[in-house]
C-alpha positions in Angstrom: 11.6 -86.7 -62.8 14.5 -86.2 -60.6 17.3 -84.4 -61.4 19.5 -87.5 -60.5 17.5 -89.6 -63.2 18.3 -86.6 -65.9 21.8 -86.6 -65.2 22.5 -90.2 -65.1 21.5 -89.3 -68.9 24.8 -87.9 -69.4 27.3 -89.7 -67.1 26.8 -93.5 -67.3 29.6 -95.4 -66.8 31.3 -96.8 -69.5 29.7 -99.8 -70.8 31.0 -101.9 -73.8 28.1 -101.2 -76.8 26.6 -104.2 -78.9 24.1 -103.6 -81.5 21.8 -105.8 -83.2 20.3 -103.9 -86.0 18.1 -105.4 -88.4 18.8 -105.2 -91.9 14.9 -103.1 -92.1 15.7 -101.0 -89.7 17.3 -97.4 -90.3 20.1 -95.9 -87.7 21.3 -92.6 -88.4 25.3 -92.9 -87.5 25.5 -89.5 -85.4 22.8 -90.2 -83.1 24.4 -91.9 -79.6 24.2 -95.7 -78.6 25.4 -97.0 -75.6 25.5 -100.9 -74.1 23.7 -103.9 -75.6 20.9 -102.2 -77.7 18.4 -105.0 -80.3 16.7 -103.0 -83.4 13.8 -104.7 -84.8 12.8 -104.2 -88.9 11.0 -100.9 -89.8 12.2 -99.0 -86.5 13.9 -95.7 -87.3 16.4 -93.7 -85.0 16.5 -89.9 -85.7 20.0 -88.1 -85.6 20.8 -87.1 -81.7 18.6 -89.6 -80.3 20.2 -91.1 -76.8 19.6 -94.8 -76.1 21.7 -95.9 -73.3 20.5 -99.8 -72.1 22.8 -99.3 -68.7 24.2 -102.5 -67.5 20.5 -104.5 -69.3 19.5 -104.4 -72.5 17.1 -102.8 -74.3 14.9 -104.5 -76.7 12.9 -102.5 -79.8 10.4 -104.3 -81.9 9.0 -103.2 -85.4 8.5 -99.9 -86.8 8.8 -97.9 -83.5 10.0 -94.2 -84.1 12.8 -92.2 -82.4 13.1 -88.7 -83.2 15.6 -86.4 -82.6 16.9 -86.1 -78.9 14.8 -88.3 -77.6 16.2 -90.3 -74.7 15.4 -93.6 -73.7 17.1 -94.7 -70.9 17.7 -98.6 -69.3 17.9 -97.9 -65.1 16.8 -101.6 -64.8 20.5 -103.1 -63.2 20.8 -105.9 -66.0 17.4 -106.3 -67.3 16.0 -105.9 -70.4 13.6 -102.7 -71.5 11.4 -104.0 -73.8 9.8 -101.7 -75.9 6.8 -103.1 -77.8 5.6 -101.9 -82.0 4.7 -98.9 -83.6 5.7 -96.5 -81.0 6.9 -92.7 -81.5 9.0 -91.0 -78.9 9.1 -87.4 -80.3 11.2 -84.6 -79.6 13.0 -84.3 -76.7 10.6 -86.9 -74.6 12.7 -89.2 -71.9 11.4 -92.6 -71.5 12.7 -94.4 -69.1 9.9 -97.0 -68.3 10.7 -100.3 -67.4 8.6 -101.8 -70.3 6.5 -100.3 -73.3 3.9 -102.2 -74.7 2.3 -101.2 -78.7 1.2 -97.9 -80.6 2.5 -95.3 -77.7 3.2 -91.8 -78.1 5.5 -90.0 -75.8 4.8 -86.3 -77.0 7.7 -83.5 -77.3 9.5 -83.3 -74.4 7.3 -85.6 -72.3 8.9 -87.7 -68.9 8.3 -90.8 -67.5 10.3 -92.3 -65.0 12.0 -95.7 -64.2 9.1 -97.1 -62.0 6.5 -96.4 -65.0 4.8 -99.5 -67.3 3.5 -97.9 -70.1 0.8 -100.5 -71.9 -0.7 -100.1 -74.8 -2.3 -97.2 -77.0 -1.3 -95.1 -74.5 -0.5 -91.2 -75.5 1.9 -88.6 -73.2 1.6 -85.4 -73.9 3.8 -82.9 -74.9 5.7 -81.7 -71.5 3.3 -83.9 -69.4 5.5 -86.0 -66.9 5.2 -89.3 -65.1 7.1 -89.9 -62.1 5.2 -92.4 -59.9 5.0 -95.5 -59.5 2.3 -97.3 -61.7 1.4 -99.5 -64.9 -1.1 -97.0 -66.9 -4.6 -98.2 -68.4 -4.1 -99.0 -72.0 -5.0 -96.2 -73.9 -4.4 -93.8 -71.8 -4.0 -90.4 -72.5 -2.2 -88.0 -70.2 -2.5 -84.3 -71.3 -2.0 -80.4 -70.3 0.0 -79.3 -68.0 -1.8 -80.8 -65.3 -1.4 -84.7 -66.4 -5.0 -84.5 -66.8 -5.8 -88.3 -67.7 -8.8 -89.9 -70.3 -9.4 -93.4 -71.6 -9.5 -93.0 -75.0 -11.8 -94.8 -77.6 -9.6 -95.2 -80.5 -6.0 -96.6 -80.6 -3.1 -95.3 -82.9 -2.4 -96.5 -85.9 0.7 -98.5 -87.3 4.0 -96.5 -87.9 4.7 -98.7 -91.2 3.9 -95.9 -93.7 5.7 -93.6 -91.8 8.6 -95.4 -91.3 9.1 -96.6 -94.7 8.7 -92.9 -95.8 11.6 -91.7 -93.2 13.5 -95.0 -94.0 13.5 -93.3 -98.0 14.3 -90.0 -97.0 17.5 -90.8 -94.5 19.2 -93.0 -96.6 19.5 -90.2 -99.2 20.3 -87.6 -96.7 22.5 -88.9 -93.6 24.8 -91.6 -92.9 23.7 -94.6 -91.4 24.5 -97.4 -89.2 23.5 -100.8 -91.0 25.1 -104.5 -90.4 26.8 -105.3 -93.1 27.9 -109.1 -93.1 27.6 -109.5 -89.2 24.4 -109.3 -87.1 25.9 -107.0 -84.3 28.4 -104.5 -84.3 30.7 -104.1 -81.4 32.5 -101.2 -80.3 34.6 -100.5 -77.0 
């Protein structure tokens, strides 16, 4: 990943942020959201997680997972990032792929860059990076230091228990980010 693509991380320009969180869905309030950002039920955002949708949009479905300081990062100019169900970005890992499908891991502190399409069933390893261009096999698995790559046989399972366990733990330990009577919340 380019240093240029990591620092754009921290100095995007100011964008006016719109969320659409789902009423199933749990934000943590100190983690940082930037632009037009869509929350889907079940999906849980860890404190210090970055999402930043750019000038686009980015699109979660249900029970995906972001732990804390993940970044996942919109480079598409005004397109939407769609990211698909049941996917954990653990920590540290930087995702800025221009799509992810279902059940994807992005291990701790994994890359992949703005010109990746990650499918389905796919698993990054911890500190394995993706920079090229390419849409990856579903369930693929990228591991060691060396990206060495595997099909695998067996895909991951859903996130639901997981993220209805983390959904009952946050609410009694951090503040949170829920709609209340509107279904977005702007901010300048």
């Amino acid at each position: 990943m380019s240093s240029a693509d990591l620092s754009s991380l921290a100095t995007s320009s100011p964008t006016r942020t719109r969320l659409e969180i789902h009423p199933e869905a749990t934000v943590v309030a100190n983690c940082m959201l930037r632009g037009h950002i869509i929350i889907g039920p079940g999906t849980v955002i860890h404190p210090h997680a970055v999402i930043d949708s750019g000038e686009g949009c980015i699109e979660f479905g249900t029970n995906n997972i972001v732990e804390e300081t993940a970044k996942i990062q919109n480079l598409n100019q005004s397109g939407t990032m769609r990211i698909g169900n049941d996917n954990l970005f653990e920590v540290g890992s930087v995702c800025l792929a221009k799509e992810v499908g279902d059940y994807n891991v992005f291990g701790i502190q994994s890359q992949v860059g703005a010109d990746v399409q990650v499918t389905s069933g796919c698993q990054i390893g911890p500190r394995c990076a993706i920079t090229t261009r390419e849409v990856l096999q579903p369930m693929t698995g990228i591991h060691f230091q060396n990206n060495q790559r595997r099909i695998m046989c067996e895909k991951s399972s859903s996130l639901a228990c997981q993220t209805d366990f983390l959904r009952k733990q946050l609410t009694k330990y951090a503040d949170l980010i829920k709609n209340k009577e509107k279904t977005a919340i702007d901010k300048e």
